[in-house]
TORKOL-4160 file (C-alpha; in steps of 0.2 Angstrom, whole numbers, padded with zeros to 4 digits, m for minus):
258
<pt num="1" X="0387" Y="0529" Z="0602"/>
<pt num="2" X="0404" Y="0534" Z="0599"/>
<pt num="3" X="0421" Y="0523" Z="0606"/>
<pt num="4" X="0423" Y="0534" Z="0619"/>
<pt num="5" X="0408" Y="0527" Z="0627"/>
<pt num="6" X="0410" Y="0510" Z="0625"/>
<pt num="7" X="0428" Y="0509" Z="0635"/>
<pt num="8" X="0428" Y="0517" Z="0651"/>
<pt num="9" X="0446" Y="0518" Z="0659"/>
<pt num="10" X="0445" Y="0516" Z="0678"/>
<pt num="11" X="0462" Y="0516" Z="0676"/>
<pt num="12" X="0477" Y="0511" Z="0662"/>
<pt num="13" X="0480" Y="0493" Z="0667"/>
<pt num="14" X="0465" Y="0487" Z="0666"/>
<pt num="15" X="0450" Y="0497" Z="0657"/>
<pt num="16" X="0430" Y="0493" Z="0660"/>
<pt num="17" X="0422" Y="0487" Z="0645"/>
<pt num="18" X="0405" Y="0490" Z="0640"/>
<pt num="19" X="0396" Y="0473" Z="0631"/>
<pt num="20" X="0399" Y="0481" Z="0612"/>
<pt num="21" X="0416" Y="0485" Z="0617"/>
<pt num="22" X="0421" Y="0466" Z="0621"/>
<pt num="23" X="0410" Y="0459" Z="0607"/>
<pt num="24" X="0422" Y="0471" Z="0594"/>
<pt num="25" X="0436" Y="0463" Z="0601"/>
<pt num="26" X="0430" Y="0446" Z="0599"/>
<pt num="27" X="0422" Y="0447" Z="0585"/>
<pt num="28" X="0403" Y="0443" Z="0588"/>
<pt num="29" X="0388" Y="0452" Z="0591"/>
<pt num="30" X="0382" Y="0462" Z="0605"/>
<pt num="31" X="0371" Y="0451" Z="0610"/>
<pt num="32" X="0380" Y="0433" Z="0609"/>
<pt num="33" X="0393" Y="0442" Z="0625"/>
<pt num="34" X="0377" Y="0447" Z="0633"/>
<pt num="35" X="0373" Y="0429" Z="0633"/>
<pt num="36" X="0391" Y="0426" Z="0639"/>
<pt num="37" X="0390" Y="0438" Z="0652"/>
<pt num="38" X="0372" Y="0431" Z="0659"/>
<pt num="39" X="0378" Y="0413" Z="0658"/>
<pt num="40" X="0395" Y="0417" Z="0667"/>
<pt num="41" X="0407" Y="0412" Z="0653"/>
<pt num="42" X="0412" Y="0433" Z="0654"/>
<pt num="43" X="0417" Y="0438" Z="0671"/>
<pt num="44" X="0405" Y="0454" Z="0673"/>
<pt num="45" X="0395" Y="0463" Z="0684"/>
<pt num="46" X="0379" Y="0474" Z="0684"/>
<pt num="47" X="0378" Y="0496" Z="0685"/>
<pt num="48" X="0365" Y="0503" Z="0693"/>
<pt num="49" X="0355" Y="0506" Z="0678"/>
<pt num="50" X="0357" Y="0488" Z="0674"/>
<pt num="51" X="0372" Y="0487" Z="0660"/>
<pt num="52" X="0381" Y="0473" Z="0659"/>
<pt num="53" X="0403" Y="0478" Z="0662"/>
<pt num="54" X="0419" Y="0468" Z="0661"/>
<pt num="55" X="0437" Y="0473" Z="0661"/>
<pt num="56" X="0449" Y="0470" Z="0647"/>
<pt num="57" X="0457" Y="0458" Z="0655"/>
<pt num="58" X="0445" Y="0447" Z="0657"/>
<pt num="59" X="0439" Y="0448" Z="0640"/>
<pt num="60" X="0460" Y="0444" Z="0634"/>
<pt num="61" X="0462" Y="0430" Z="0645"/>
<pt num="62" X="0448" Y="0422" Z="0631"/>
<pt num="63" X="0456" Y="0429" Z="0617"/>
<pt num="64" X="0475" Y="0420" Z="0624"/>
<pt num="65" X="0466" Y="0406" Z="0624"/>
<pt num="66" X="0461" Y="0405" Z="0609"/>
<pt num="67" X="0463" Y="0386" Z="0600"/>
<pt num="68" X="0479" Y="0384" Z="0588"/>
<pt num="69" X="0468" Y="0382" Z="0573"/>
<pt num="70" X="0467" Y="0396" Z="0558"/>
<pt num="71" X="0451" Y="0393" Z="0555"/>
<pt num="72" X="0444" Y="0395" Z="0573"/>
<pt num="73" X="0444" Y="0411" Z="0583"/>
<pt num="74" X="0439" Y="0412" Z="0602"/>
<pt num="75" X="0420" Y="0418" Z="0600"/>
<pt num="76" X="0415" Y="0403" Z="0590"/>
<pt num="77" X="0425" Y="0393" Z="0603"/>
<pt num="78" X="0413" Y="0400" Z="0617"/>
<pt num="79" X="0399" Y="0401" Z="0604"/>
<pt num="80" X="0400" Y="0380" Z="0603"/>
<pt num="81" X="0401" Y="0379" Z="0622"/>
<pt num="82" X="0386" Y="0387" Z="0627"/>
<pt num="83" X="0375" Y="0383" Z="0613"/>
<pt num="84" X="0360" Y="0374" Z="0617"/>
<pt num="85" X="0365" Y="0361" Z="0605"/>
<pt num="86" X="0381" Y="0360" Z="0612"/>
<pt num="87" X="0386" Y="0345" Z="0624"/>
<pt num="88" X="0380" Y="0349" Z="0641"/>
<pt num="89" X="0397" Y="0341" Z="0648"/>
<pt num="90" X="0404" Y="0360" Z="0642"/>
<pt num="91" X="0390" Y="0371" Z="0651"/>
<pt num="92" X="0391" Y="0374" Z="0668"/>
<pt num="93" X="0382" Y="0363" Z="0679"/>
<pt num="94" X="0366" Y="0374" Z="0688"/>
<pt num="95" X="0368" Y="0366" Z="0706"/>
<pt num="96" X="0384" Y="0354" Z="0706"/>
<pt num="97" X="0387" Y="0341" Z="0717"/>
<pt num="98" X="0406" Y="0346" Z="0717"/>
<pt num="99" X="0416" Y="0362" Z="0721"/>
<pt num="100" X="0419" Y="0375" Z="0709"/>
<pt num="101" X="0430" Y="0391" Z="0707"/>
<pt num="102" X="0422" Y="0409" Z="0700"/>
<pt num="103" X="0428" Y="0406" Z="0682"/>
<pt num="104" X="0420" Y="0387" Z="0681"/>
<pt num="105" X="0410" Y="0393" Z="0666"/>
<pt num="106" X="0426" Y="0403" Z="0658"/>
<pt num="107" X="0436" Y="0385" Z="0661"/>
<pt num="108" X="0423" Y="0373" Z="0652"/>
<pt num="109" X="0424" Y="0387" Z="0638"/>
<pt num="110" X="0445" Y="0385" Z="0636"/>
<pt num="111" X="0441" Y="0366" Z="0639"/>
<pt num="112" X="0431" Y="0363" Z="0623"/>
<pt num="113" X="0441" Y="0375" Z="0614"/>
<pt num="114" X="0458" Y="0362" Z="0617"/>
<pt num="115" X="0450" Y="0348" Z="0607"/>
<pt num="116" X="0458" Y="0337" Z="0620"/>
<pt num="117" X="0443" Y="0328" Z="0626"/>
<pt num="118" X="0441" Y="0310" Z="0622"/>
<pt num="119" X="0455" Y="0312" Z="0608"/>
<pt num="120" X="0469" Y="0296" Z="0607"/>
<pt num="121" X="0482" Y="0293" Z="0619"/>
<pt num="122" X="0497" Y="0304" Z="0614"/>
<pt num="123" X="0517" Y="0299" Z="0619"/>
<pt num="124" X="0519" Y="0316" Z="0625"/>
<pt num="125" X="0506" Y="0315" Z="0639"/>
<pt num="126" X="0509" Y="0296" Z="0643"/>
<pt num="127" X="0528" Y="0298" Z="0646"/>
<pt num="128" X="0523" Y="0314" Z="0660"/>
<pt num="129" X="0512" Y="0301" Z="0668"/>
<pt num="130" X="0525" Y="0288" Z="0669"/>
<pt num="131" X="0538" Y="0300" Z="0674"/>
<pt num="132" X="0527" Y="0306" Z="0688"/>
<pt num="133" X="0522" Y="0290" Z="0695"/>
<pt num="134" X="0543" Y="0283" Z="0696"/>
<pt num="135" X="0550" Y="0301" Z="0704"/>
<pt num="136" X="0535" Y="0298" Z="0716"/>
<pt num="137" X="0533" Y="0281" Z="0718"/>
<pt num="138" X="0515" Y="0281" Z="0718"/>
<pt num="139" X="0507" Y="0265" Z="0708"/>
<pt num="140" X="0494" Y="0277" Z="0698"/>
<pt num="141" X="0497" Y="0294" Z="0689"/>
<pt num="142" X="0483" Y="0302" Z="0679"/>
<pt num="143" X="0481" Y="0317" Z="0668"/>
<pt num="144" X="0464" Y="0320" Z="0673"/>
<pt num="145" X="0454" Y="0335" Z="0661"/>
<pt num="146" X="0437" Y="0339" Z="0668"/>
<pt num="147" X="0421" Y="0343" Z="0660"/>
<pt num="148" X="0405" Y="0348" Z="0670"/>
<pt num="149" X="0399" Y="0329" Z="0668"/>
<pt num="150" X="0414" Y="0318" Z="0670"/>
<pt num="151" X="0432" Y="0320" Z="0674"/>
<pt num="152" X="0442" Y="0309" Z="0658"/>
<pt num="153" X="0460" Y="0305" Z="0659"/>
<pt num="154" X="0470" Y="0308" Z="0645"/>
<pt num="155" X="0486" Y="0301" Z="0649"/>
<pt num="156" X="0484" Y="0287" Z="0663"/>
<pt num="157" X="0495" Y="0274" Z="0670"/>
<pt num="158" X="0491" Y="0260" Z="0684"/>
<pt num="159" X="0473" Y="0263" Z="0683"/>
<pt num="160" X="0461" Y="0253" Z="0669"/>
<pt num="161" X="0446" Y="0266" Z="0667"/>
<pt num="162" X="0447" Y="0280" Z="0656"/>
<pt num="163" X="0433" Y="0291" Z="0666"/>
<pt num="164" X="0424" Y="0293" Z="0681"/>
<pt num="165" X="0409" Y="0303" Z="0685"/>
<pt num="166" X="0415" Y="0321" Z="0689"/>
<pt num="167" X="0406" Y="0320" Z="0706"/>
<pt num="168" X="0421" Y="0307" Z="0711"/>
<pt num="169" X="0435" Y="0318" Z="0707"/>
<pt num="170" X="0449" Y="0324" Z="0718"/>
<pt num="171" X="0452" Y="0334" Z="0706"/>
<pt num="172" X="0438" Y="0344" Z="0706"/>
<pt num="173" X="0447" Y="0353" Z="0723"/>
<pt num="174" X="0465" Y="0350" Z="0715"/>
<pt num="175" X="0459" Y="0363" Z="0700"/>
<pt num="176" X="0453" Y="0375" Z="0713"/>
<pt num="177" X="0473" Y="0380" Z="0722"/>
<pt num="178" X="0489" Y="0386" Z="0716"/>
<pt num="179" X="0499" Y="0374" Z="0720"/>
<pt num="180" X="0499" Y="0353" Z="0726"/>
<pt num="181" X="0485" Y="0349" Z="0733"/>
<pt num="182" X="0486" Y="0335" Z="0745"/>
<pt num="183" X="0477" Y="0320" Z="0753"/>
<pt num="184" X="0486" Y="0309" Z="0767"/>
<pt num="185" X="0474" Y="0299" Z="0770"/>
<pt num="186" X="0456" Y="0299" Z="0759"/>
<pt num="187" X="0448" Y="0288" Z="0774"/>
<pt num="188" X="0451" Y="0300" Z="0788"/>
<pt num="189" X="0445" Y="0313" Z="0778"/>
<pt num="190" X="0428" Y="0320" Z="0778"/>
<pt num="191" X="0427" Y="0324" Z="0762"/>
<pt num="192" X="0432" Y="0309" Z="0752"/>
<pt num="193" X="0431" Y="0295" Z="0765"/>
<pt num="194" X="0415" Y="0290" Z="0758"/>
<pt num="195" X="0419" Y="0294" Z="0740"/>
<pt num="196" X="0415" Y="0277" Z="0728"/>
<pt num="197" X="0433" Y="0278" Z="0725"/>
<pt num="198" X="0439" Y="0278" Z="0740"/>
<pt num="199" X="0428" Y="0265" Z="0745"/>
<pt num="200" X="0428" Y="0253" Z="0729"/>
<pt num="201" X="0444" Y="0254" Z="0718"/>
<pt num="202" X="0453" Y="0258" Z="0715"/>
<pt num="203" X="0453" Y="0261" Z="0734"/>
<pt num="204" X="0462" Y="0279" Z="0737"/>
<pt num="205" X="0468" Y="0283" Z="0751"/>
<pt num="206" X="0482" Y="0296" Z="0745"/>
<pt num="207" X="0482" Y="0309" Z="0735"/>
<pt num="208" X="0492" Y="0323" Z="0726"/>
<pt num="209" X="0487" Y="0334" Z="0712"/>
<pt num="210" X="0494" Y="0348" Z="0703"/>
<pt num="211" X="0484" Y="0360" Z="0689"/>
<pt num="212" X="0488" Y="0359" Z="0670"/>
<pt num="213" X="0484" Y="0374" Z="0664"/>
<pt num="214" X="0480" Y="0384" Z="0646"/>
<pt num="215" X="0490" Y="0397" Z="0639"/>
<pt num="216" X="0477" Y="0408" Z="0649"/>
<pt num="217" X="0479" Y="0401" Z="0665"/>
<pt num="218" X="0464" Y="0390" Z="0665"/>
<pt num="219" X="0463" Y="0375" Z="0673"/>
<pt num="220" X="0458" Y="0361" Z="0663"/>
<pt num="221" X="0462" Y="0348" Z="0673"/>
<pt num="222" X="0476" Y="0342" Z="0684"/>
<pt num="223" X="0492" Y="0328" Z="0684"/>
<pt num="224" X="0490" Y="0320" Z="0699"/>
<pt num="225" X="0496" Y="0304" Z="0709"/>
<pt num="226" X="0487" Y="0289" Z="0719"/>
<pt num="227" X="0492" Y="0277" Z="0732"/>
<pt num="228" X="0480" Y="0264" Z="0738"/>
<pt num="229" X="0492" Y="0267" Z="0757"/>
<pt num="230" X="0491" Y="0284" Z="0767"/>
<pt num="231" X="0506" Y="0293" Z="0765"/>
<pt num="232" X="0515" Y="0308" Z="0763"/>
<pt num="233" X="0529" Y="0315" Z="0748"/>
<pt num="234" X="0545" Y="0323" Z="0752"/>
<pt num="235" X="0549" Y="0341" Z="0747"/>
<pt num="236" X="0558" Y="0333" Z="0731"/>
<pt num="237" X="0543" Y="0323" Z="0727"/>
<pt num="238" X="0534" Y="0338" Z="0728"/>
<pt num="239" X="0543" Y="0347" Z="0716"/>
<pt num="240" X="0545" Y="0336" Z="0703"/>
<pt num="241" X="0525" Y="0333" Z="0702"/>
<pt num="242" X="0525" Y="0351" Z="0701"/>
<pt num="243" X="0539" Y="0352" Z="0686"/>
<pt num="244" X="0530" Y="0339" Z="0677"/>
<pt num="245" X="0512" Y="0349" Z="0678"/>
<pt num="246" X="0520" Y="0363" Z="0671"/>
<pt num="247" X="0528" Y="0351" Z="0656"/>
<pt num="248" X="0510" Y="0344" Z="0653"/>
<pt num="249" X="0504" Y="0363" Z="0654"/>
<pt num="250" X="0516" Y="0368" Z="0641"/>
<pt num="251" X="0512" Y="0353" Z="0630"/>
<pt num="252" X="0491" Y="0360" Z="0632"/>
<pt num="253" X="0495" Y="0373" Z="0624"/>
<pt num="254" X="0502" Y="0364" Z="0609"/>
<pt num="255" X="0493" Y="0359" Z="0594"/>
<pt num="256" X="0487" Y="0341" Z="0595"/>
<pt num="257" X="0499" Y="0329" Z="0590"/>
<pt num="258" X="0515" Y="0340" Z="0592"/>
């Protein structure tokens, strides 16, 4: 089969790939991007004789996000995510009690390929949180990054635990928008009123979060801010939560302990 038949242009933005097409770009073998494909780490779909397709863009989105390593290179980043051997908290969860967006297998990927997860507490993340919890005023600010198992906060301020279970999080639908999302009051909403962290401490009852996102647009977790009194944030407020989540962002996509 010759080049020509492994790259079909549907048109010049964005061609169809066939799965020995993406495997020569990332580097692995037919067969390990079939798995990705079947699993849902590749965004793909079916022909009618049953191929497995993607687009190019899809397939670069992984390669952008590939970890600031020499040594590493995207396909054994997605390789260590969805072997069996792997930890589970980096495979997608078969029926999760949490929502999740199209691309929650693609996101785990770019998570364990940041190396953030259960790394030390680093000045540059701790001084976002504080900064986001004076220009809001809110007495708790998290950098919350979330695996399919736990969400685990890797900058935190006003709140003593360094995880919760990933059921629990607000962040979970935070990951899922474009911009704030926002809870006035956790105990009038049905979603969260009777969420263990709402109901037990640290007692939630407002809520603003904000996507931190990879050089590839994935959202690995959020910055967000926690009152324990129903409230709102002005348009300022809102905009300097957002202004610090694309700081955090730009410091993801740093090596570790830039």
């Amino acid at each position: 089969m010759n080049d020509s038949s492994n790259l079909q242009v549907i048109d010049q933005g964005d061609p169809i790939l066939t799965t020995t097409a993406a495997a020569r770009l990332l580097g692995v073998a037919t067969s390990t991007v079939q798995l990705w494909m079947e699993s849902g780490a590749i965004e793909s779909w079916k022909t009618p004789g049953g191929h497995r397709r993607t687009r190019l863009s899809h397939i670069a989105r992984l390669m952008e996000g590939t970890p600031a390593h020499p040594a590493a290179t995207v396909g054994q980043a997605v390789e260590a995510a969805l072997s069996p051997t792997s930890l589970a908290e980096f495979r997608q969860a078969r029926a999760p009690d949490y929502p999740i967006g199209r691309e929650e297998a693609t996101r785990l990927v770019a998570l364990s390929a940041s190396g953030l997860i259960d790394t030390p507490p680093e000045a540059r993340f701790d001084r976002i949180v504080r900064l986001a919890s004076m220009v809001t005023g809110s007495p708790i600010a998290l950098i919350s990054l979330l695996t399919s198992t736990r969400q685990w906060f890797k900058a935190r301020v006003g709140l003593e635990a360094q995880e919760t279970p990933r059921e629990w999080a607000f962040c979970s639908h935070a990951v899922l928008n474009d911009d704030v999302f926002v809870v006035e009051d956790a105990m009038v909403d049905a979603r969260f009123r009777d969420n263990p962290l709402v109901q037990g401490d640290p007692r939630i009852r407002f809520y603003a979060g904000v996507p931190v996102r990879d050089k590839s647009g994935q959202a690995l977790g959020t910055l967000c801010v926690i009152d324990r009194e129903p409230r709102k944030l002005r348009a300022a407020e809102l905009q300097a939560l957002r202004d610090l989540a694309e700081i955090a962002s730009g410091e993801v996509r740093l090596p570790a302990g830039n």
